[in-house]
N, CA, C and O atoms as CSV, one atom per row, in Angstrom:
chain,resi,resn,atom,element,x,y,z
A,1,UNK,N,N,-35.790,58.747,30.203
A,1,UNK,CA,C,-35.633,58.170,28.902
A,1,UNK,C,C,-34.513,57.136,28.942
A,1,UNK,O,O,-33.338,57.324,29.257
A,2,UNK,N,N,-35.223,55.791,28.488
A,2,UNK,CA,C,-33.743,54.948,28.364
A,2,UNK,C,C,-33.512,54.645,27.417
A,2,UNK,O,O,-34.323,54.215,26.598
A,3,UNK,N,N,-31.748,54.853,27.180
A,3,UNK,CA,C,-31.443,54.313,25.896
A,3,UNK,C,C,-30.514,53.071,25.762
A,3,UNK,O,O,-29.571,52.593,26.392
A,4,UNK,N,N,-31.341,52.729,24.464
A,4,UNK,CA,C,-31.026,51.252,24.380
A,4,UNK,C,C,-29.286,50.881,23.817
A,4,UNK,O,O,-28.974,51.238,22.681
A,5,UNK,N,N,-28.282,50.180,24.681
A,5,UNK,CA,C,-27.265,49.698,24.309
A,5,UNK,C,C,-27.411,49.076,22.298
A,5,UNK,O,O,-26.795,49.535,21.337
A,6,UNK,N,N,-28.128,48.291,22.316
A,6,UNK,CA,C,-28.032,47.858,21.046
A,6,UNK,C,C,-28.283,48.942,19.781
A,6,UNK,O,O,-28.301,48.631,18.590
A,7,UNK,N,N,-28.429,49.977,20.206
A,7,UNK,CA,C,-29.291,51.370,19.248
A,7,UNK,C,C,-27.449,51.687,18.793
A,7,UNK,O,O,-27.116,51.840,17.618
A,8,UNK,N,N,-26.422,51.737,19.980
A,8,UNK,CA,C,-25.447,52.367,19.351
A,8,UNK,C,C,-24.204,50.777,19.613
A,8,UNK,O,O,-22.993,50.998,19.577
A,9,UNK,N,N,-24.663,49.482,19.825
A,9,UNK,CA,C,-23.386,49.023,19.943
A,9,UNK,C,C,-23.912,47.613,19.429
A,9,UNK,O,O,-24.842,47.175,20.107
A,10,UNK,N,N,-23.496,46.800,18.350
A,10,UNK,CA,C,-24.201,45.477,18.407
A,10,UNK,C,C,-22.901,44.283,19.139
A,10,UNK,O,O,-21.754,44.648,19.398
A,11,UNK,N,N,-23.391,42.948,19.348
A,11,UNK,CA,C,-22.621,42.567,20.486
A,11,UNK,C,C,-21.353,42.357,19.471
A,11,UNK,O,O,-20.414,42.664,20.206
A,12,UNK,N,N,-20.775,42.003,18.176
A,12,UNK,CA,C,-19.898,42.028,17.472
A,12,UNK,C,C,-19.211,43.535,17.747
A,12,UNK,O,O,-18.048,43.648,18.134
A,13,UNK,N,N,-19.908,44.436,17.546
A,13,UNK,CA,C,-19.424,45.775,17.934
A,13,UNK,C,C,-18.757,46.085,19.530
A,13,UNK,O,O,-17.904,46.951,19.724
A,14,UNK,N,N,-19.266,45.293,20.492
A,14,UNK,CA,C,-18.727,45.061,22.091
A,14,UNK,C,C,-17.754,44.470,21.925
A,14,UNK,O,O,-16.701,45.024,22.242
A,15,UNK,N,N,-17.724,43.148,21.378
A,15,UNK,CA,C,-16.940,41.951,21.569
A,15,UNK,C,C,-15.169,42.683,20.471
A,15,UNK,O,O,-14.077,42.134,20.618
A,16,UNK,N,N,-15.327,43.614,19.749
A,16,UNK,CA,C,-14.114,43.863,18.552
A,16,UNK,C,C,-13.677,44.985,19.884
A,16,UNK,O,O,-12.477,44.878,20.134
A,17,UNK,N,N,-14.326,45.919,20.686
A,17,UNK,CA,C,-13.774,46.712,21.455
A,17,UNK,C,C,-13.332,46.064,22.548
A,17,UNK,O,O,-12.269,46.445,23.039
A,18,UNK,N,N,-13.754,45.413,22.903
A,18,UNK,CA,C,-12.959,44.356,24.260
A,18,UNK,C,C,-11.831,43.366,23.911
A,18,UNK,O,O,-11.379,42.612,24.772
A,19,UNK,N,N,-11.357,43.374,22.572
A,19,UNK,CA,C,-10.319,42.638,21.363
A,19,UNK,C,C,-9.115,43.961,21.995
A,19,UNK,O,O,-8.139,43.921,22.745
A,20,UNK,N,N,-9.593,44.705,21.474
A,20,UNK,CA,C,-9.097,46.235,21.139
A,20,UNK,C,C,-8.226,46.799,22.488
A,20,UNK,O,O,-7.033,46.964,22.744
A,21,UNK,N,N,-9.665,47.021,23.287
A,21,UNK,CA,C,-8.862,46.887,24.862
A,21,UNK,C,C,-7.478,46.168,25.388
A,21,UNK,O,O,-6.512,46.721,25.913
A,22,UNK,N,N,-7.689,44.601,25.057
A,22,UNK,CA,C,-7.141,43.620,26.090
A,22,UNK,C,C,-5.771,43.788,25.451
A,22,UNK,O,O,-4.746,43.657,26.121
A,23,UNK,N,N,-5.749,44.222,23.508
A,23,UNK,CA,C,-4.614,44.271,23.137
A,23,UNK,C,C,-4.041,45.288,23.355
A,23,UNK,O,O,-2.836,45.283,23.107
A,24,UNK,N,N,-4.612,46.460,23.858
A,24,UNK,CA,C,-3.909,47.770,24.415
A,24,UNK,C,C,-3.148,47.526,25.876
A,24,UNK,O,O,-2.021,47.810,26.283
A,25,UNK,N,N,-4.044,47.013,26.340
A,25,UNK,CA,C,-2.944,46.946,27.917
A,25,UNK,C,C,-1.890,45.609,27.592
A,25,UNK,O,O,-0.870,45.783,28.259
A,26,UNK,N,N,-1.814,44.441,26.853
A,26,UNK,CA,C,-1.116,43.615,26.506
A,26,UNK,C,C,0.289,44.256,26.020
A,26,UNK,O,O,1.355,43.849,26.483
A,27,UNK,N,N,0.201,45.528,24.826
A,27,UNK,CA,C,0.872,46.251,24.378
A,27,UNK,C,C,1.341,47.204,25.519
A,27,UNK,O,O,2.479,47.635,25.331
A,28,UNK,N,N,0.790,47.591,26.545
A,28,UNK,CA,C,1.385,48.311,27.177
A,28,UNK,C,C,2.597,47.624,28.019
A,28,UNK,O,O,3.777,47.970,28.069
A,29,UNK,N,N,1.940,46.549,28.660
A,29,UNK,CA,C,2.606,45.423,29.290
A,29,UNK,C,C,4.133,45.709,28.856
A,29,UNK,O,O,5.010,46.371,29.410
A,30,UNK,N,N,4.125,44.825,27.437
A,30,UNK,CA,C,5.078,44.859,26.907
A,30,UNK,C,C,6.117,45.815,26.426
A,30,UNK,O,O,7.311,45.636,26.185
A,31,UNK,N,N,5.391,46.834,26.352
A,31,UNK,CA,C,6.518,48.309,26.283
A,31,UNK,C,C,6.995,48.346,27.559
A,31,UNK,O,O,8.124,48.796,27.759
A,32,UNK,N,N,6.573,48.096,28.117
A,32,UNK,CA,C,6.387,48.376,30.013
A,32,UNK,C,C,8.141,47.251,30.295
A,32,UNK,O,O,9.277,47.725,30.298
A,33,UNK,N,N,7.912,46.334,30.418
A,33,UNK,CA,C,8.400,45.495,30.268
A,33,UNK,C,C,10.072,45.478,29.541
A,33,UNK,O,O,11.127,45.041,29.999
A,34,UNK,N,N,9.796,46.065,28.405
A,34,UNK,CA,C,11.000,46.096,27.677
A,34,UNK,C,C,12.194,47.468,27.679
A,34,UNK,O,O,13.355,47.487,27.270
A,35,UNK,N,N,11.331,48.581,28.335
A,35,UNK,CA,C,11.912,49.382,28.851
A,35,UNK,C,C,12.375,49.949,29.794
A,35,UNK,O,O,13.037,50.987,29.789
A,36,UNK,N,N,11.843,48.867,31.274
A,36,UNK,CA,C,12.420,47.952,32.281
A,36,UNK,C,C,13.819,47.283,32.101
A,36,UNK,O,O,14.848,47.428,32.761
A,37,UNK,N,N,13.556,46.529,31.041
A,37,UNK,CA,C,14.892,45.463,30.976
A,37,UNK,C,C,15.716,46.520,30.569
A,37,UNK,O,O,16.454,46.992,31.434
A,38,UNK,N,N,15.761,47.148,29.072
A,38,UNK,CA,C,16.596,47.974,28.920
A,38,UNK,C,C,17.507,49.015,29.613
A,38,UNK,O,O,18.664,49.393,29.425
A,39,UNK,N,N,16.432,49.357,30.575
A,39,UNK,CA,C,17.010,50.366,31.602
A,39,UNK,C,C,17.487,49.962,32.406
A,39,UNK,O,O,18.558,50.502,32.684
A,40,UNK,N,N,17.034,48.779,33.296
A,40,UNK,CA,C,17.665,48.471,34.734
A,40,UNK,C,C,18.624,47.216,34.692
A,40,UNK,O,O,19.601,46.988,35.405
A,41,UNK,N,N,18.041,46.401,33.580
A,41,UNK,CA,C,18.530,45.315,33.172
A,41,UNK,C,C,20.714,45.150,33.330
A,41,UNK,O,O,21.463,46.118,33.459
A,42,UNK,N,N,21.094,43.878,33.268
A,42,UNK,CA,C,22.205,43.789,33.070
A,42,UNK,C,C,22.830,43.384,31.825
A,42,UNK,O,O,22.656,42.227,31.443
A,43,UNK,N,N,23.661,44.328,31.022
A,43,UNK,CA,C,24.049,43.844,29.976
A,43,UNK,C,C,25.313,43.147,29.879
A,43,UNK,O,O,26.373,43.499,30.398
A,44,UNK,N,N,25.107,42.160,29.188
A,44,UNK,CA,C,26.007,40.472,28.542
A,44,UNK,C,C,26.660,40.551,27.740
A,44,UNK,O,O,26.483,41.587,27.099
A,45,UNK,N,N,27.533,39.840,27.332
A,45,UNK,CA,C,27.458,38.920,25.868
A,45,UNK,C,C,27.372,37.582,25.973
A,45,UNK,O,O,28.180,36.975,26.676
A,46,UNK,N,N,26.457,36.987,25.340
A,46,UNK,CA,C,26.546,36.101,25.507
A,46,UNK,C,C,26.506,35.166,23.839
A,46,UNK,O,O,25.900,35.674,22.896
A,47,UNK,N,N,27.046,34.138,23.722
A,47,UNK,CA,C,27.186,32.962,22.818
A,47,UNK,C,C,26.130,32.549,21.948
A,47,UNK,O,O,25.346,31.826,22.564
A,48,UNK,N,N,25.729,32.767,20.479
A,48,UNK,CA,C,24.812,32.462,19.878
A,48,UNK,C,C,25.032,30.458,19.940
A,48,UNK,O,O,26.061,29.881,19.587
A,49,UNK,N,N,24.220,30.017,20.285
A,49,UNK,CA,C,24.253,28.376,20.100
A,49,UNK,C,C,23.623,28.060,18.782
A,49,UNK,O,O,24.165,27.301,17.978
A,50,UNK,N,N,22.247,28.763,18.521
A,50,UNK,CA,C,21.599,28.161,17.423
A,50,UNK,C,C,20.351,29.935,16.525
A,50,UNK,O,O,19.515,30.591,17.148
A,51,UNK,N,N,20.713,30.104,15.214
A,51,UNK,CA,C,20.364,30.832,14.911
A,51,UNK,C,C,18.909,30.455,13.754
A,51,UNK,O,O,18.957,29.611,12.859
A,52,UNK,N,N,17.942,31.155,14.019
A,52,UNK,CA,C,16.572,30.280,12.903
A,52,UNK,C,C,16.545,32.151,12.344
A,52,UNK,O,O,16.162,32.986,13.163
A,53,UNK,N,N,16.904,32.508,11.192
A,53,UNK,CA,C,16.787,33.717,10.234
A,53,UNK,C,C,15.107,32.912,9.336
A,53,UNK,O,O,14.763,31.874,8.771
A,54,UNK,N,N,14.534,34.277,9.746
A,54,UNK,CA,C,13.248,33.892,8.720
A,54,UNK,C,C,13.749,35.235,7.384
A,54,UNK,O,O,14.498,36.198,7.555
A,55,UNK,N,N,13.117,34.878,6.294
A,55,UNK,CA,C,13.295,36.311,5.093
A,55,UNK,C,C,11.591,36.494,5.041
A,55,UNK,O,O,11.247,37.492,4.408
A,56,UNK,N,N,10.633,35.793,5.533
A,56,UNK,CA,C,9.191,35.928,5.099
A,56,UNK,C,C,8.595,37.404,6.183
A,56,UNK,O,O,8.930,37.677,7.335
A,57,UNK,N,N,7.841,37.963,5.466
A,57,UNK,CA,C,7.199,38.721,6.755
A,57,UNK,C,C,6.577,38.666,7.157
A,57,UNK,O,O,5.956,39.703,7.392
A,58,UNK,N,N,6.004,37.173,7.744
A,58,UNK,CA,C,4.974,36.546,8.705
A,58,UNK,C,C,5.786,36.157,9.594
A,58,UNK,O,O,5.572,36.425,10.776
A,59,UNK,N,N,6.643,35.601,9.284
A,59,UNK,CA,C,7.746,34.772,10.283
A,59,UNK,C,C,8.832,35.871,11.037
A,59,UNK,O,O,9.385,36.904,10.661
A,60,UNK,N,N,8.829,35.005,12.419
A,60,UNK,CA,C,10.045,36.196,12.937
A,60,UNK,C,C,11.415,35.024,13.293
A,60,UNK,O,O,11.370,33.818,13.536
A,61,UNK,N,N,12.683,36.056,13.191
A,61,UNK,CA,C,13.391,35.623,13.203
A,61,UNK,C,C,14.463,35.425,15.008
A,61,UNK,O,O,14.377,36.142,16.005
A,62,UNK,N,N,15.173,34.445,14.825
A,62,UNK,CA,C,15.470,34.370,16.627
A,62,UNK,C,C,16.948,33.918,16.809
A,62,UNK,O,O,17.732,33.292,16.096
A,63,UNK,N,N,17.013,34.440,17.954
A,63,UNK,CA,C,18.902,33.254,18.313
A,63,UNK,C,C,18.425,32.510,19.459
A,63,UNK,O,O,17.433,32.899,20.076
A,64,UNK,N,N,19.093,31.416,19.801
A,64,UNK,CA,C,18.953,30.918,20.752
A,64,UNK,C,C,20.346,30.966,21.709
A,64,UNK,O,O,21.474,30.708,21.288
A,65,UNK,N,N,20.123,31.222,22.622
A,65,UNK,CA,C,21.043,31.029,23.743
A,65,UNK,C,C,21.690,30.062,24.581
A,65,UNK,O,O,21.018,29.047,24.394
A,66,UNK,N,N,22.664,29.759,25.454
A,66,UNK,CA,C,22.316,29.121,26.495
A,66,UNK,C,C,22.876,29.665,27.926
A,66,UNK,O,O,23.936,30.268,27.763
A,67,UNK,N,N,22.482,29.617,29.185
A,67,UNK,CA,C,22.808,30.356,30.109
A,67,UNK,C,C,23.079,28.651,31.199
A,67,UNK,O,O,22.096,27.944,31.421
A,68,UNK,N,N,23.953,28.399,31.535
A,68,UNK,CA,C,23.958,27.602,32.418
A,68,UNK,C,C,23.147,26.346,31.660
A,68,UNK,O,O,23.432,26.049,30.500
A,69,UNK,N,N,22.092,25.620,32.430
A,69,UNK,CA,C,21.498,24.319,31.882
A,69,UNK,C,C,20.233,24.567,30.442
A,69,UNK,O,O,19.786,23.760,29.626
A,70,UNK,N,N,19.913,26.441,30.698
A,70,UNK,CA,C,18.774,27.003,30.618
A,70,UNK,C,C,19.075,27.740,29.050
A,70,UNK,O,O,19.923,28.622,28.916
A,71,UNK,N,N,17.917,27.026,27.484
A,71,UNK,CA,C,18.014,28.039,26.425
A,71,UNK,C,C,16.965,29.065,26.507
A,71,UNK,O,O,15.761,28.923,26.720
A,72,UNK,N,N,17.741,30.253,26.272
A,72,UNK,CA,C,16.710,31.951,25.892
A,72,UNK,C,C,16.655,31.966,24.774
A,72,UNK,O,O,17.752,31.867,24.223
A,73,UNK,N,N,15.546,32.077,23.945
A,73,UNK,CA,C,15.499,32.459,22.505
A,73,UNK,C,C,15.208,34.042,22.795
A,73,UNK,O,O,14.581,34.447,23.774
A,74,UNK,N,N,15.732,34.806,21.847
A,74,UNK,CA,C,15.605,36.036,21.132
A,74,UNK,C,C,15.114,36.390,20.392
A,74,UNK,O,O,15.578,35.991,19.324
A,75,UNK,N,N,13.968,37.276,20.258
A,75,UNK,CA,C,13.403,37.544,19.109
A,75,UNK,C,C,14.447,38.865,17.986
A,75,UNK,O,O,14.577,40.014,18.408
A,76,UNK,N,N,14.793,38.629,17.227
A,76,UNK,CA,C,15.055,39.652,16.043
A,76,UNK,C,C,14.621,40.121,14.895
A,76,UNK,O,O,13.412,40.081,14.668
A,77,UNK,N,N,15.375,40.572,14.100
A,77,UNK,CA,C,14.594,41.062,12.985
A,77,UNK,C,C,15.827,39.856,11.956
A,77,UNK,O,O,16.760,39.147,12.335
A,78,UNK,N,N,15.183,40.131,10.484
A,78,UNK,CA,C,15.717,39.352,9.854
A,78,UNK,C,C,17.083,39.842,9.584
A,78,UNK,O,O,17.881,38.961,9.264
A,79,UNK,N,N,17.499,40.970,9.637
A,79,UNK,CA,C,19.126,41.753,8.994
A,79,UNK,C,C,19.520,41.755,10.333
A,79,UNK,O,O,20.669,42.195,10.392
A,80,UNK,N,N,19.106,41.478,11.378
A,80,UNK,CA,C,20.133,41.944,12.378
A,80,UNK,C,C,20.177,40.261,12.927
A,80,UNK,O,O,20.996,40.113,13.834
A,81,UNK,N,N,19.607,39.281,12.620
A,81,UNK,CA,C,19.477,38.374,12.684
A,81,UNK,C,C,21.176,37.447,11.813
A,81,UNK,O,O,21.922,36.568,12.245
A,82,UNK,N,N,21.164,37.912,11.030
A,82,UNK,CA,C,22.152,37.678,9.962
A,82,UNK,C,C,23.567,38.015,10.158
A,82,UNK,O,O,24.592,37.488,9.725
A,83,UNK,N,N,23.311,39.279,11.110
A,83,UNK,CA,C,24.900,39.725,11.721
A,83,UNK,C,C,25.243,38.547,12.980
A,83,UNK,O,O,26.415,38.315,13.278
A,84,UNK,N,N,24.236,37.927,13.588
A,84,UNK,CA,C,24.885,37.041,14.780
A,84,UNK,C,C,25.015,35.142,14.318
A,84,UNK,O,O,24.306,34.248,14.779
A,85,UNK,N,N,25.599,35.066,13.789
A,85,UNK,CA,C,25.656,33.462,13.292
A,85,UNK,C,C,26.307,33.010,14.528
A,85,UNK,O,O,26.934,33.721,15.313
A,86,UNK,N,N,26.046,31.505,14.630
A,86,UNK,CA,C,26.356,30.520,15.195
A,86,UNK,C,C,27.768,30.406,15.953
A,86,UNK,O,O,28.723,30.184,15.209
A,87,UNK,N,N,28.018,30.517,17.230
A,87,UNK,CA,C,29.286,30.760,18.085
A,87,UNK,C,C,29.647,32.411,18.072
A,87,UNK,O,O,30.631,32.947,18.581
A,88,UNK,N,N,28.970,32.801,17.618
A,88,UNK,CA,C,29.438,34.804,17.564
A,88,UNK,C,C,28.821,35.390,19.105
A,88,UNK,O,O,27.701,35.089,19.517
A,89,UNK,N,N,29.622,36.124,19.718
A,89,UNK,CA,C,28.572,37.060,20.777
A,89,UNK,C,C,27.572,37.673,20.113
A,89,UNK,O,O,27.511,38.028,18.936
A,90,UNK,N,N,26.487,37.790,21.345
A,90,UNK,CA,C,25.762,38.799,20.886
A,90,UNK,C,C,25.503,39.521,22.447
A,90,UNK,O,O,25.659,38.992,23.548
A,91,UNK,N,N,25.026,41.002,22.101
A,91,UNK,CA,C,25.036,41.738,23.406
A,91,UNK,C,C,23.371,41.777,23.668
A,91,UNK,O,O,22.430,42.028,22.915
A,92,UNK,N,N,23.457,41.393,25.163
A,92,UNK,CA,C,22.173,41.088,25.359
A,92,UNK,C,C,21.731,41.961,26.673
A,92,UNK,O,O,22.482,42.844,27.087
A,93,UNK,N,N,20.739,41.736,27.180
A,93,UNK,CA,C,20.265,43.181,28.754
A,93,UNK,C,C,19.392,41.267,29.321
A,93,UNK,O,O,19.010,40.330,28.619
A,94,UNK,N,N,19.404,41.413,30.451
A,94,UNK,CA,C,18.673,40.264,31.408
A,94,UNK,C,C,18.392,41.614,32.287
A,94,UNK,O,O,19.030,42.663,32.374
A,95,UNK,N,N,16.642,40.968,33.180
A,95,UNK,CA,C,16.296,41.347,33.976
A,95,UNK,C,C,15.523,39.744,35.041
A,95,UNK,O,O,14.459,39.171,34.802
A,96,UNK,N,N,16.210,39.526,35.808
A,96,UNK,CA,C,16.294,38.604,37.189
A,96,UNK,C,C,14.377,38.752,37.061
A,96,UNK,O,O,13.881,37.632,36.934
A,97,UNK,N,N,13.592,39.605,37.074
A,97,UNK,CA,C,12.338,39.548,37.659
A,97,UNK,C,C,11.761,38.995,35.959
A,97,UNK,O,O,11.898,37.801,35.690
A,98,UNK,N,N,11.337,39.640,35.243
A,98,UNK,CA,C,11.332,38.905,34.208
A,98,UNK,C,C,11.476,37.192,33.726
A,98,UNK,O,O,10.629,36.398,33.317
A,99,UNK,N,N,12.933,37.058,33.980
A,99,UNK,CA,C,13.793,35.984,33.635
A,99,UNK,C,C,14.049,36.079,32.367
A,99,UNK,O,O,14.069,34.962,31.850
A,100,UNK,N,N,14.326,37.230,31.376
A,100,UNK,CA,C,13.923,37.033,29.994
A,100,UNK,C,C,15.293,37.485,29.622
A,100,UNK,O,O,16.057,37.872,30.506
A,101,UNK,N,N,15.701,37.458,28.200
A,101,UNK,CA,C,16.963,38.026,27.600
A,101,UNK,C,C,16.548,39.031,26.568
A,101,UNK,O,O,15.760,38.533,25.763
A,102,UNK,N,N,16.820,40.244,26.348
A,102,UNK,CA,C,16.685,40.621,25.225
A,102,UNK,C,C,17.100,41.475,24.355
A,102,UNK,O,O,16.986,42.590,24.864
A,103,UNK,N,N,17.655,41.566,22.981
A,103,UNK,CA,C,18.615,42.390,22.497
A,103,UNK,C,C,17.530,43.642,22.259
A,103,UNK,O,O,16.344,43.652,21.930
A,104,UNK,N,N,18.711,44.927,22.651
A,104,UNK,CA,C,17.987,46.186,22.575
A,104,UNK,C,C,18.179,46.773,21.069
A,104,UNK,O,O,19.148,46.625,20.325
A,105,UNK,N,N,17.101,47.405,20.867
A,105,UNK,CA,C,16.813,47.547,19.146
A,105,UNK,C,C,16.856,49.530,19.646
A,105,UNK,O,O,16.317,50.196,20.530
A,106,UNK,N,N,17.960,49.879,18.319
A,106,UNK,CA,C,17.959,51.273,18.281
A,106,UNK,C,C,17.064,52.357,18.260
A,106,UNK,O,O,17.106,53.446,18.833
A,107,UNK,N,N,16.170,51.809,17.419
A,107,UNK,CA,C,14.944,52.413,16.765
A,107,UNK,C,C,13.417,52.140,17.373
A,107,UNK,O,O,12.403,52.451,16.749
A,108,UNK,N,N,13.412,51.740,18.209
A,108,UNK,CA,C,12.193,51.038,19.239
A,108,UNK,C,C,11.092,51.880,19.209
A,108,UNK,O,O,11.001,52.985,19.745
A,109,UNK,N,N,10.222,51.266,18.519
A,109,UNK,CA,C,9.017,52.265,18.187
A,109,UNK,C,C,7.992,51.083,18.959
A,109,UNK,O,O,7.883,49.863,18.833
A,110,UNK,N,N,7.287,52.152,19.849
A,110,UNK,CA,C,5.938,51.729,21.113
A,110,UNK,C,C,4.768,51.411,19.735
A,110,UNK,O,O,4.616,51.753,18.562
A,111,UNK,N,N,4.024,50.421,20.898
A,111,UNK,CA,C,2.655,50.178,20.014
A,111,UNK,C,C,1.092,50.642,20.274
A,111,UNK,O,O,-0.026,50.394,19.824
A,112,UNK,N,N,1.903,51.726,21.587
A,112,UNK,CA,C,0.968,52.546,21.895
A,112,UNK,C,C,0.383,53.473,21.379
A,112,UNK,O,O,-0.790,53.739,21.639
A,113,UNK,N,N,1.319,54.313,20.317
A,113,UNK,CA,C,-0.301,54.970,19.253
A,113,UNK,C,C,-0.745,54.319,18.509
A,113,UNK,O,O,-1.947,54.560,18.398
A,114,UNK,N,N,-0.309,53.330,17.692
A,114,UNK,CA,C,-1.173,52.655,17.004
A,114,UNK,C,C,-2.335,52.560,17.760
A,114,UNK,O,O,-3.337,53.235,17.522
A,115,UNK,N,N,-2.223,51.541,18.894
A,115,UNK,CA,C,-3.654,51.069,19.316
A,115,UNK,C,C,-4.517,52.051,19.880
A,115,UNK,O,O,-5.740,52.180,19.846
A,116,UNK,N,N,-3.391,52.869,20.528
A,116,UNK,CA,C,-4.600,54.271,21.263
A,116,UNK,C,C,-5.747,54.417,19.393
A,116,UNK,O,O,-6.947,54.180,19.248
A,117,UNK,N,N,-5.169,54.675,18.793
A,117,UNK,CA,C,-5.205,55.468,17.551
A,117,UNK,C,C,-6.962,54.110,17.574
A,117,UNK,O,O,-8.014,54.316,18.179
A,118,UNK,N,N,-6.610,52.902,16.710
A,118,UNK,CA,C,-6.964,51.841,17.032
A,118,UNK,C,C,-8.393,52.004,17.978
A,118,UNK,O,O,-9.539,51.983,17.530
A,119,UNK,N,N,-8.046,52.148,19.219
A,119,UNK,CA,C,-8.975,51.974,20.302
A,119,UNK,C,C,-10.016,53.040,20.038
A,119,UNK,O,O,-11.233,52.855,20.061
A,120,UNK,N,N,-9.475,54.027,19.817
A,120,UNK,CA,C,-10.442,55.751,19.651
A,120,UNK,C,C,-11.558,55.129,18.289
A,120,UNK,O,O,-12.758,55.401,18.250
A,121,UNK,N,N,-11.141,54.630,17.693
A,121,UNK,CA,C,-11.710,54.682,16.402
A,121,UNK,C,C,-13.077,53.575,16.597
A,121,UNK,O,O,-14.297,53.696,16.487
A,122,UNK,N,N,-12.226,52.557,16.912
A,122,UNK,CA,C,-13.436,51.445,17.900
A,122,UNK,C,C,-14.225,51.809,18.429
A,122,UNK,O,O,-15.285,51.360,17.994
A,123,UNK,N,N,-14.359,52.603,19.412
A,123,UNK,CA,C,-15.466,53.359,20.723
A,123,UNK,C,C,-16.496,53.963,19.832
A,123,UNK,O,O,-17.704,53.899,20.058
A,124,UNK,N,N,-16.040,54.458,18.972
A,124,UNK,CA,C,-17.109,55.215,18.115
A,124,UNK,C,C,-18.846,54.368,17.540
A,124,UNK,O,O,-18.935,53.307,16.921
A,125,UNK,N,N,-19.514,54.883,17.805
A,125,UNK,CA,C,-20.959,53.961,17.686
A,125,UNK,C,C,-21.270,53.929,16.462
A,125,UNK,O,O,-22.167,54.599,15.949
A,126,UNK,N,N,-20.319,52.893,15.723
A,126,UNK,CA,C,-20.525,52.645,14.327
A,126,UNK,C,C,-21.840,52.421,14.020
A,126,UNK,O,O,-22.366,53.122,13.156
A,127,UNK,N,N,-22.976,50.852,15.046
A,127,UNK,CA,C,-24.151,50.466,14.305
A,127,UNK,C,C,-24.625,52.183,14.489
A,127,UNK,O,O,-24.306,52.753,13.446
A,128,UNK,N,N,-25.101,52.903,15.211
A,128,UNK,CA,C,-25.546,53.902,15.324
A,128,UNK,C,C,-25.530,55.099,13.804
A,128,UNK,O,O,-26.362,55.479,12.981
A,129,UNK,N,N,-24.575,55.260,13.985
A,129,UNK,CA,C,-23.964,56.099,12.584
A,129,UNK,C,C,-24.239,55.273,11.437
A,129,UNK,O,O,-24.748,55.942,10.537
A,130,UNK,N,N,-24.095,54.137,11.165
A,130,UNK,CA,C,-24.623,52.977,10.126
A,130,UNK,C,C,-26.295,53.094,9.604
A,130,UNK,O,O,-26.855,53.430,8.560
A,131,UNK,N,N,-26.725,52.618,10.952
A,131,UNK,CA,C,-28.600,52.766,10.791
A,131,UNK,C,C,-28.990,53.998,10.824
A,131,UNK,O,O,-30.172,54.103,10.499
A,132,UNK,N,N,-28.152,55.611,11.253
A,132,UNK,CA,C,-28.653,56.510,10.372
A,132,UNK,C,C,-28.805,57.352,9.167
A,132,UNK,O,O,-29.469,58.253,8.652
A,133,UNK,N,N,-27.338,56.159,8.940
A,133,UNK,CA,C,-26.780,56.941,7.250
A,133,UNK,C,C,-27.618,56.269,6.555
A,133,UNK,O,O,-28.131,56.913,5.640
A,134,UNK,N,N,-28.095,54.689,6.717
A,134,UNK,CA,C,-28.870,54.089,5.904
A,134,UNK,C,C,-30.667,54.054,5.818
A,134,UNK,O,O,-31.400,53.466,5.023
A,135,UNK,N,N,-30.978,54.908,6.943
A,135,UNK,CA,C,-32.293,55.486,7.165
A,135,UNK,C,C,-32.547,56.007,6.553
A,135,UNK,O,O,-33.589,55.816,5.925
A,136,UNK,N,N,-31.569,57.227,6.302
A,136,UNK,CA,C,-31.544,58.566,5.368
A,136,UNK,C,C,-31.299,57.897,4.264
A,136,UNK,O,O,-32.257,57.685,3.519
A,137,UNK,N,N,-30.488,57.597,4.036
A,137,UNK,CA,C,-30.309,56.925,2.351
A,137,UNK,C,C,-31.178,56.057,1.545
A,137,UNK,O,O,-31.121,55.734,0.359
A,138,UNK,N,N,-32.180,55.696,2.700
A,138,UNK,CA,C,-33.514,54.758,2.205
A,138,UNK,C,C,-34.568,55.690,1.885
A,138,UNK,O,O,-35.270,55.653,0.874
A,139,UNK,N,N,-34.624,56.520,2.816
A,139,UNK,CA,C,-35.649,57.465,2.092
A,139,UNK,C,C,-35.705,58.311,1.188
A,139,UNK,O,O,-36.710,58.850,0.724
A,140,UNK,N,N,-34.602,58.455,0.905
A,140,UNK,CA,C,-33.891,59.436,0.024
A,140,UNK,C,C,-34.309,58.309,-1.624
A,140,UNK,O,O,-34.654,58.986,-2.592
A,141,UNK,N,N,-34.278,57.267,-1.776
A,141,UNK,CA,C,-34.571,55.885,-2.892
A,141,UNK,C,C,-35.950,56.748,-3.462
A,141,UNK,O,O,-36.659,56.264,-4.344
């Protein structure tokens, strides 16, 4: 007996789980990554040169650095953004393999259950469950 891919997946339904995927290991990456620097990393202070504070919550907020010839921008949040103005230290972690700078946040919450959470929910054979709730519900008219 073969069963047909399109019975439980339409290609919009493939194409949102392979979205889903690429942003799970992207997210992992990046946890990966930042808890690397944090840990092995070397911590600085180094010189705010130029500060861009966003208050919107689309926009993120940043410092800019400079290291030798070379600017690092920083990503922050908007209140902690506000404590480092222009010529102030700020304490920073570098990791050499990376090349990146980045201030360590107390509260560091992973974006790994979300998306696990996310991903589980995706896999599920929505058209499937769809065309039989609405089978039944047609005959039921």
């Amino acid at each position: 007996m073969k069963i047909s891919r399109k019975k439980y997946y339409s290609n919009n339904h493939l194409f949102f789980i392979g979205m889903v995927i690429a942003a799970f290991f992207y997210g992992n990456y990046l946890d990966k990554k930042y808890l690397e620097t944090v840990q092995t990393g070397v911590r600085s202070l180094r010189r705010v040169e130029k500060q861009y504070c966003r208050y919107s919550r689309k926009s993120r907020s940043s410092v800019l650095i400079r290291v030798g010839n070379t600017e690092y921008g920083i990503a922050l949040s908007s209140e902690i953004c506000e404590q480092y103005p222009v010529n102030s230290a700020i304490p920073v972690y570098y990791l050499k393999r990376y090349d990146e700078y980045i201030y360590r946040v107390d509260n560091y919450k992973s974006r790994m259950n979300f998306l696990l959470t996310i991903l589980l929910i995706t896999i599920l054979p929505w058209t499937y469950f769809w065309s039989v709730f609405y089978s039944k519900y047609a005959r039921a008219k």
